[in-house]
C-alpha positions in Angstrom: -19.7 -27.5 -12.2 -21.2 -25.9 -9.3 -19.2 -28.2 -6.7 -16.3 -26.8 -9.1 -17.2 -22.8 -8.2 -17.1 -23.5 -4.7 -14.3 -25.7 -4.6 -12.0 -22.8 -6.3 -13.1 -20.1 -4.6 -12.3 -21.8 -1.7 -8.8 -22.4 -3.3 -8.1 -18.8 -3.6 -8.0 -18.1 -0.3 -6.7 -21.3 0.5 -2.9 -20.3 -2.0 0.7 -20.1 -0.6 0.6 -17.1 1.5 4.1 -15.8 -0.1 4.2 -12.1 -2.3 6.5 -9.5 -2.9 5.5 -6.0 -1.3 6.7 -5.0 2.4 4.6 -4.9 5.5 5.0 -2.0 7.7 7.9 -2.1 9.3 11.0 0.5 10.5 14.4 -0.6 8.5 16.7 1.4 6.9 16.7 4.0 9.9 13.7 5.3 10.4 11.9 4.4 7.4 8.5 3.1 7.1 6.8 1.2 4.7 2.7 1.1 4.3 1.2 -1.2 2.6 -2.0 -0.4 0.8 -4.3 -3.6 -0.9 -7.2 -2.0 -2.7 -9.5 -2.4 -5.7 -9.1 0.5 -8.7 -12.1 -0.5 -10.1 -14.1 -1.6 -7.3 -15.4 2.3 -7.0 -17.0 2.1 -3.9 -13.6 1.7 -2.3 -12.4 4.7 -4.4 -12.2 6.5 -0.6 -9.5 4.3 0.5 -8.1 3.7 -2.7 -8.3 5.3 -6.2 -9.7 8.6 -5.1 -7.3 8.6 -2.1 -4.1 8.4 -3.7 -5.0 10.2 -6.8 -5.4 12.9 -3.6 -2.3 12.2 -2.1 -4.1 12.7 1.5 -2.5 9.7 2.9 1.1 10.3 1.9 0.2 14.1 3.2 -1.6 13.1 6.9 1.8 10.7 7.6 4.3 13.2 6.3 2.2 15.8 9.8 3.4 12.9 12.5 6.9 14.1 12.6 7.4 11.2 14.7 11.0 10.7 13.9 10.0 8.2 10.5 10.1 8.9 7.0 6.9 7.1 4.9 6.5 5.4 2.2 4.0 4.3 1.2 3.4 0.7 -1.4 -0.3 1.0 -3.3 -1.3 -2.6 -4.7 -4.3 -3.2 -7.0 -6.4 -6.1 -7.2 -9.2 -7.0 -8.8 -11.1 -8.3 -5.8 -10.4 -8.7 -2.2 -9.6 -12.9 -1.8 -5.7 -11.7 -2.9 -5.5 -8.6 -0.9 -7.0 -10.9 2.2 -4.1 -13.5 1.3 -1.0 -11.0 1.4 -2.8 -9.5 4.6 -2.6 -12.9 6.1 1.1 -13.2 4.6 2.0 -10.1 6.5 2.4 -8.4 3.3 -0.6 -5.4 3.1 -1.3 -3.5 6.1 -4.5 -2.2 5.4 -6.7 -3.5 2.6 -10.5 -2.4 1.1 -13.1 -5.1 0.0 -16.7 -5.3 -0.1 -18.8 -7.2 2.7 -18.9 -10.9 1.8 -14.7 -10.2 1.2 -14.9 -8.9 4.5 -16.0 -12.1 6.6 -13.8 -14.3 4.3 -11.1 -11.7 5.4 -12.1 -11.8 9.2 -12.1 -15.6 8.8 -8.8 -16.6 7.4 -6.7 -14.0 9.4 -8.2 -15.8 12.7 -7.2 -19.0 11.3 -3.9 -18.1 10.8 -3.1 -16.6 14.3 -3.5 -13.1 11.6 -6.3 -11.4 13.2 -7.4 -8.2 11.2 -10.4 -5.8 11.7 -12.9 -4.0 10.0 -12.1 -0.6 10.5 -13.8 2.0 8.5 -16.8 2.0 6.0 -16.2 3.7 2.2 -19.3 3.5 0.2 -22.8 2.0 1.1 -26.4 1.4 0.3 -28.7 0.0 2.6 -31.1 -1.4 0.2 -28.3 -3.7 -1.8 -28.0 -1.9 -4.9 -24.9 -2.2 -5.5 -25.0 -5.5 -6.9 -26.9 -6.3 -10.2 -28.2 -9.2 -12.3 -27.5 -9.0 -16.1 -28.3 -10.4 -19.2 -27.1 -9.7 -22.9 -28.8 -6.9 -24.7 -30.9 -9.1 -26.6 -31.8 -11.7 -23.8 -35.6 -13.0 -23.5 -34.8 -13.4 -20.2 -37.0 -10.9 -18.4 -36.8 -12.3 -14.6 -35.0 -14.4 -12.6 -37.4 -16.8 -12.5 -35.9 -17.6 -16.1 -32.7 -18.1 -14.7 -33.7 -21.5 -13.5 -31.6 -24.3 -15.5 -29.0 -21.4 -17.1 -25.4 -20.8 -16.9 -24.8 -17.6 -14.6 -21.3 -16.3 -13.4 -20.3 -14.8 -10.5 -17.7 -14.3 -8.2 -18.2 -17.1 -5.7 -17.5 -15.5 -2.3 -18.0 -11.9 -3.5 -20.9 -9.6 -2.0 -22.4 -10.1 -6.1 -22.4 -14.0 -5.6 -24.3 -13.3 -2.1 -26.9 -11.1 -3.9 -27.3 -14.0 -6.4 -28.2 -16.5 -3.6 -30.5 -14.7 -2.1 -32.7 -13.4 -5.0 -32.5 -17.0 -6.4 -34.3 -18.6 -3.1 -36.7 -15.7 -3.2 -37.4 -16.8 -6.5 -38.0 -20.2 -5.2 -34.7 -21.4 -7.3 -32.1 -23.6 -5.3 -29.1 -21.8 -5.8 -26.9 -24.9 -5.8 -29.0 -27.3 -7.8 -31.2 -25.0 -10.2 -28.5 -23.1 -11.9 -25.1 -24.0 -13.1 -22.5 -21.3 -11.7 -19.4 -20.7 -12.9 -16.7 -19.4 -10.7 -15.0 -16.3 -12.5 -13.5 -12.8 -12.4 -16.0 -10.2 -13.1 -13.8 -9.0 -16.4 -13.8 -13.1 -17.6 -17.7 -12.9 -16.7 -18.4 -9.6 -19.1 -16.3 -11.5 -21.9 -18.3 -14.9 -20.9 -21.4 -12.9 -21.2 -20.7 -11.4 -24.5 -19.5 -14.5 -26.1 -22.7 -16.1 -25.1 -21.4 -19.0 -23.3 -23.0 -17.7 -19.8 -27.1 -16.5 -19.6 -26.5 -14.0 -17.1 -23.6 -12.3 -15.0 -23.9 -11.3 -11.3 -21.1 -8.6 -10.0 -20.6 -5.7 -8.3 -19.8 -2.2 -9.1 -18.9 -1.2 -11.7 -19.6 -3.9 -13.8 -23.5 -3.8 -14.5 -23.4 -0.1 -14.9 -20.5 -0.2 -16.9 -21.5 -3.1 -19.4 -25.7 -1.7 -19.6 -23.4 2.0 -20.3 -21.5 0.0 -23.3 -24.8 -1.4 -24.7 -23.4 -4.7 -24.1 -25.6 -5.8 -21.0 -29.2 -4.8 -19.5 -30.5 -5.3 -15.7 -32.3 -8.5 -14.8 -32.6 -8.0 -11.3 -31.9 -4.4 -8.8 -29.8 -5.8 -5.8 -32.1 -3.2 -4.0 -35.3 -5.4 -4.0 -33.6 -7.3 -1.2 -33.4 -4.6 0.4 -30.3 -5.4 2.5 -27.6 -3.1 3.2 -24.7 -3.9 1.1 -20.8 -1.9 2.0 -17.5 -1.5 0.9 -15.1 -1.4 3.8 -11.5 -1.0 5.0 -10.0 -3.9 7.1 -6.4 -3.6 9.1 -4.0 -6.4 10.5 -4.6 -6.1 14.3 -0.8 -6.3 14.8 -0.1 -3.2 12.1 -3.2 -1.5 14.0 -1.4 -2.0 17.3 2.0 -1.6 16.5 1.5 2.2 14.4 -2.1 3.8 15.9 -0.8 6.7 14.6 -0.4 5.5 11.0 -3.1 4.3 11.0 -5.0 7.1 11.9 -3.7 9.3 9.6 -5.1 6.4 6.7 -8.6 7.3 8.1 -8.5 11.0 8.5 -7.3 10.7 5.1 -10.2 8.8 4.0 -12.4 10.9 5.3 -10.3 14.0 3.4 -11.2 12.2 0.1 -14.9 11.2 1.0 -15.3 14.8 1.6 -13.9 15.9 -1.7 -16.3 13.2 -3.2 -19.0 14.5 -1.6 -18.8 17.9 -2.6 -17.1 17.9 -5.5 -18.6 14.6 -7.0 -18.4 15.8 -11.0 -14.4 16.6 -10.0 -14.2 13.2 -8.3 -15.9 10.8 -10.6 -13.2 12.5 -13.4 -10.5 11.8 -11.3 -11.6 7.7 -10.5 -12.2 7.9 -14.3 -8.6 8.9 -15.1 -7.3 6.2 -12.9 -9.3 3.5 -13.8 -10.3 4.0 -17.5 -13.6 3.6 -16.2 -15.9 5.9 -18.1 -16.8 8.9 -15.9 -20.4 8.7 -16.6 -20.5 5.0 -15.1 -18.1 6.5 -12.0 -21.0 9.2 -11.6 -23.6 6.5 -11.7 -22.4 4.9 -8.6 -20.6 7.9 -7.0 -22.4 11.1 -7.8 -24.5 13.2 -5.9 -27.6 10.9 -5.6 -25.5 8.0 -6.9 -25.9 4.6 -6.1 -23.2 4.5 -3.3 -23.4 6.7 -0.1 -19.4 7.4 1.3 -19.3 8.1 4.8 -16.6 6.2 6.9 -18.5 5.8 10.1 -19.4 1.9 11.0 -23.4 2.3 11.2 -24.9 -0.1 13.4 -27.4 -1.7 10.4 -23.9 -2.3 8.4 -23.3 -4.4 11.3 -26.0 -5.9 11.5 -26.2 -7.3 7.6 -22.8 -8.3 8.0 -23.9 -10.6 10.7 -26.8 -12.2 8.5 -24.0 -12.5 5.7 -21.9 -15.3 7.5 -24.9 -17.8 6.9 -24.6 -17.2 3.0 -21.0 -17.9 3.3 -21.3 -20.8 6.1 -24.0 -22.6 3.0 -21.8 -22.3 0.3 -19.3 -24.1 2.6 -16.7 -21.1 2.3 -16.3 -20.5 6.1 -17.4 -21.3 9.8 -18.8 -18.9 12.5 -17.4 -15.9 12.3 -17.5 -13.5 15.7 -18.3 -10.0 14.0 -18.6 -8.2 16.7 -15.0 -8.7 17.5 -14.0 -8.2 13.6 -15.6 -4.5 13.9 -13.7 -2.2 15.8 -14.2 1.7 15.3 -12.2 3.0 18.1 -9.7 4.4 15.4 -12.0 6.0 12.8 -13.9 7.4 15.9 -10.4 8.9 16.9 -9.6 10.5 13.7 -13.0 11.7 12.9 -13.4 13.0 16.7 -16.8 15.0 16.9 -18.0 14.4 13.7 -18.1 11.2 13.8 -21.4 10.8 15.9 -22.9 13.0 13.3 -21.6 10.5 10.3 -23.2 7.7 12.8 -26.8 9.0 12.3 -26.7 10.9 9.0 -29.1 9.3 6.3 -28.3 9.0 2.6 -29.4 11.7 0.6 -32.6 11.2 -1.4 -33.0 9.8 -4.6 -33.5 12.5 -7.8 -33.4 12.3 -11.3 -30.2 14.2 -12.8 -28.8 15.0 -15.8 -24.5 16.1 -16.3 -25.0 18.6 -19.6 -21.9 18.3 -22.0 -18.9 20.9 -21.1 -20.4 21.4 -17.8 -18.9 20.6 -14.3 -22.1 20.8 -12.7 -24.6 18.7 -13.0 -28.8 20.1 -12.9 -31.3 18.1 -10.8 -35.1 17.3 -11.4 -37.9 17.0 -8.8 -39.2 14.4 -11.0 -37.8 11.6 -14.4 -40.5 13.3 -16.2 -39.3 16.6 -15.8 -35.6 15.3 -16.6 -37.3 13.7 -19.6 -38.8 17.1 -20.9 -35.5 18.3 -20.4 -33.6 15.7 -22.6 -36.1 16.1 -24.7 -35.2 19.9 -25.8 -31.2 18.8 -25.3 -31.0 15.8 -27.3 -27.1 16.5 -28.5 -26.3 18.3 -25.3 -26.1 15.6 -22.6 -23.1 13.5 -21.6 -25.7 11.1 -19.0 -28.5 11.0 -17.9 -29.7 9.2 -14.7 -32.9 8.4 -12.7 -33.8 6.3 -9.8 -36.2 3.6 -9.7 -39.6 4.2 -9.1 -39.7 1.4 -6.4 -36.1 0.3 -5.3 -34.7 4.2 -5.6 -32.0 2.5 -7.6 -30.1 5.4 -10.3 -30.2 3.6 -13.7 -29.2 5.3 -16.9 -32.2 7.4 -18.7 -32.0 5.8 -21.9 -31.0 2.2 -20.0 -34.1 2.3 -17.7 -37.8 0.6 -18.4 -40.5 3.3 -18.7 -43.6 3.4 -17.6 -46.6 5.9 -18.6 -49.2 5.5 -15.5 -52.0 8.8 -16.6 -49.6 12.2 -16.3 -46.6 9.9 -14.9 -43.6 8.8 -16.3 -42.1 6.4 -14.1 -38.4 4.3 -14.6 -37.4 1.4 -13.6 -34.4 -0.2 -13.5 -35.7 -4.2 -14.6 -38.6 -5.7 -17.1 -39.6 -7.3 -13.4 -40.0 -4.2 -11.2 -41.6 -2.4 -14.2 -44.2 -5.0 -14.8 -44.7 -5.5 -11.3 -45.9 -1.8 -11.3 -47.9 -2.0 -14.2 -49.5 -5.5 -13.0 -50.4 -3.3 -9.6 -51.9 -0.3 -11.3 -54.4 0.0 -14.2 -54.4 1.8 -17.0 -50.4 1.3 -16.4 -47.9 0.5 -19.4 -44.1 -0.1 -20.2 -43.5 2.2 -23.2 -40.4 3.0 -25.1 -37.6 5.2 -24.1 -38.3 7.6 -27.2 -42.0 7.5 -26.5 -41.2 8.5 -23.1 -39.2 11.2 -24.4 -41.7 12.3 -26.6 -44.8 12.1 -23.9 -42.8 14.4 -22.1 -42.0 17.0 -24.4 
C-alpha cells in the first residue's frame, strides 16, 4: 500500500499535459488572456488567490498598463498544486500558488519538459512549520506519534503535510516507509477517511486540521511547529510568460502585495471575505490568517525560506518523487523586488509578529488581545455566550490553537495551552507540581 501512495502521486504529475483554459497570449487584437492556477481553500495562498480576486487588485493593476492590450483575466481552482503544476507545464496557467513541497515538484517537472517556471513571490509563512498538523478522531487513544507506529495515516503524498509526516515520524524513530501504512488521498477524502474510521490519523495542511478540530470532528496529535522548519506558501510563474509580459506580471505582484496589505490590517474584514469565497468558517480563516495567526503574509523571498526549501528536495528525492533540483535557479525575486521597490528590503528583514492570546467577541469587527491565555481565560470566563473564537498560542511551539480545542495546563498561578497531549505532557513531565486539567477547570481557575 505504501509503494501504491508513491506510485500515484507520482502519476499525478506524470498525466497527459492537455486542459482547457488559455495561456497568456495576444489574439483577437490586442486582447490578453492571464491565467491564474490557485488553491481557494489552501488559505495561505489567499494573497494570490482567494483574497486577491475577491479584491479585484489584479484585474485593477493590468487595467493601469495602458499598454495598448485589453485583459482578461481566467481564475482556476484546485485543490492542490500537482494539477495547477500540470496545466503550467501544458502551457495552460501562467502563474500558479502552491505550498513548498508543490513547489520543487513544480520546479522539477517544468525543467523536464523544456517548461521552466520560477518561484516568484512568497504568500503566507511560518518559520517553525506550523502550518501542517497531525490529527486523530475526537475520541482517539492515540496521544503521540509514537502510537502511530503500525496505523493507517493519510496524507497527500508530495504535499508540504506529507513532508511534515516524514520528518516527525523519523524523529520519532518510526520508518516512514515501513512502520506505517500511508494512503495516498486528497485532504477532503482524508477528513471523510478519518471520520469513517478507516484511517488512524490524517496529515494536511491548512485549513484542514483547524477546520476539522473547529467541527469537533478531529483533535491535534502532533504541532508541525516542533520541527521547527520554516514551512511557505508561494507563487510560481512559467519563465516564458515571465519573459514575454514583465509587465503583467508585475502588476500580479504589486497586486499581491495590495491584498496582503488589506490582510494585514484589516485581518477580521479579510478572514470574512476568504470565508465567503470558500465556505470555510471565518473563525478557522482567522485561525491561520488573523492578526497573530498561524500564517505570516509578506511577499518578499526571505533567505531562511530558501534555505528549507533546499533541505526539502531530500524528502522528495526519498520518497522517489524527483531528482536534484537546482533552487537557486528556481527562486528568482527580481520581479517582486521591482514591484515592491523600497519596501521590499524592509519586507526582507521584518520578523513575524509575536504570538498572543485573542479573543473575536460576537458582533464585533475587532478583535481584543491578552498579554497572557490566563487572562483571555478570565475573560471567557465572564463572556461565556458572547464569543465567536477564541485562540491561544502554545506555550512551547507559539502555535494558535482554539481555546476550548487546546490542552491546559495549571503549573502554580499559570495557565498554560498547548496545542497536543505530547507537548503538554512534555511540560508537565519537565516541571513539578505541573498538571493537564480540563478546559472548564481552566476556565473556572481563572475566574
Amino acid at each position: 500500500m505504501k509503494r501504491k501512495a508513491v506510485t500515484a502521486a507520482a502519476a499525478v504529475l506524470l498525466l497527459p499535459l492537455s486542459a482547457c483554459g488559455g495561456s497568456a497570449e495576444a489574439g483577437n487584437g490586442s486582447t490578453v488572456t492571464v491565467t491564474v492556477g490557485y488553491q481557494s481553500k489552501t488559505i495561505n495562498t489567499v494573497t494570490a488567490g482567494t483574497l486577491l480576486r475577491s479584491l479585484g487588485s489584479f484585474e485593477k493593476q493590468l487595467n493601469s498598463l495602458h499598454d495598448g492590450h485589453t485583459y482578461k483575466v481566467d481564475w482556476q481552482d484546485y485543490a492542490t498544486g500537482a494539477p495547477i503544476t500540470a496545466q503550467m507545464t501544458a502551457g495552460k496557467i501562467d502563474i500558479g500558488s502552491m505550498g513548498d513541497f508543490p513547489l520543487l515538484l513544480n520546479a522539477a517537472r517544468g525543467k523536464q519538459l523544456g517548461r521552466p517556471t520560477q518561484l516568484v513571490s512568497v504568500t503566507g509563512y511560518n518559520l517553525r512549520g506550523g502550518l501542517n498538523t497531525v490529527v486523530t478522531a475526537p475520541d482517539s487513544q492515540l496521544t503521540s506519534l509514537k502510537d502511530l507506529e503500525g496505523k493507517k495515516i493519510s496524507t497527500s503524498v508530495g504535499s508540504a503535510a506529507d513532508g511534515t509526516l516524514v520528518r516527525a515520524l523519523q524523529r520519532a524513530g518510526i520508518d516512514p516507509d515501513k512502520g506505517i501504512s500511508k494512503l495516498n488521498q486528497q485532504p477532503a477524502v482524508g477528513a471523510s477517511a478519518l471520520s469513517a474510521g478507516s484511517v488512524d490519523a490524517l496529515s494536511q495542511f491548512v485549513a484542514w486540521p483547524g477546520l476539522l478540530a473547529y467541527q469537533g470532528k478531529a483533535k491535534a496529535l502532533y504541532d508541525g511547529a516542533q520541527l521547527n522548519l520554516p514551512t511557505f506558501h508561494g507563487v510560481t510563474a512559467r519563465e516564458d510568460f515571465a519573459k514575454q509580459y514583465p509587465a503583467v506580471l508585475e502588476a500580479f505582484l504589486k497586486a499581491q502585495e495590495e491584498a496582503t496589505d488589506y490582510l494585514n490590517t484589516r485581518p477580521v474584514a479579510a478572514a470574512e471575505k476568504v470565508a465567503e469565497a470558500t465556505g470555510l468558517p471565518a473563525e478557522v480563516v482567522y485561525l491561520y490568517n488573523g492578526a497573530h495567526g498561524i500564517a505570516t503574509f509578506d511577499p518578499a523571498v526571505k533567505p531562511q525560506l530558501v534555505s528549507a526549501l533546499k533541505q526539502d528536495v531530500a524528502v522528495l528525492k526519498a520518497a522517489k518523487l524527483t531528482g536534484d533540483i537546482d533552487v537557486a535557479s528556481f527562486v528568482d525575486d527580481q520581479y517582486v523586488k521591482k514591484a515592491l521597490g523600497s519596501a521590499y528590503t524592509q519586507q526582507l528583514n521584518a520578523s513575524p509578529a509575536p504570538a498572543a492570546s485573542e479573543v473575536w467577541p460576537k458582533g464585533s469587527e475587532e478583535t481584543i488581545s491578552f498579554k497572557s491565555a490566563k487572562e483571555l481565560l478570565a475573560y471567557l470566563a465572564g463572556h461565556r455566550n458572547g464569543t465567536r473564537a477564541a485562540y491561544v498560542p502554545d506555550a512551547t511551539t507559539g502555535t494558535l490553537w482554539f481555546a476550548n480545542k487546546a490542552v491546559w495546563v495549571a503549573d502554580g498561578n499559570q495557565l498554560l495551552p498547548f496545542v497536543t497531549p505530547a507537548t503538554a505532557q512534555a511540560y508537565v513531565t519537565a516541571h513539578d507540581g505541573a498538571r493537564t486539567v480540563s478546559y472548564r477547570d481552566a476556565l473556572e481557575q481563572a475566574s
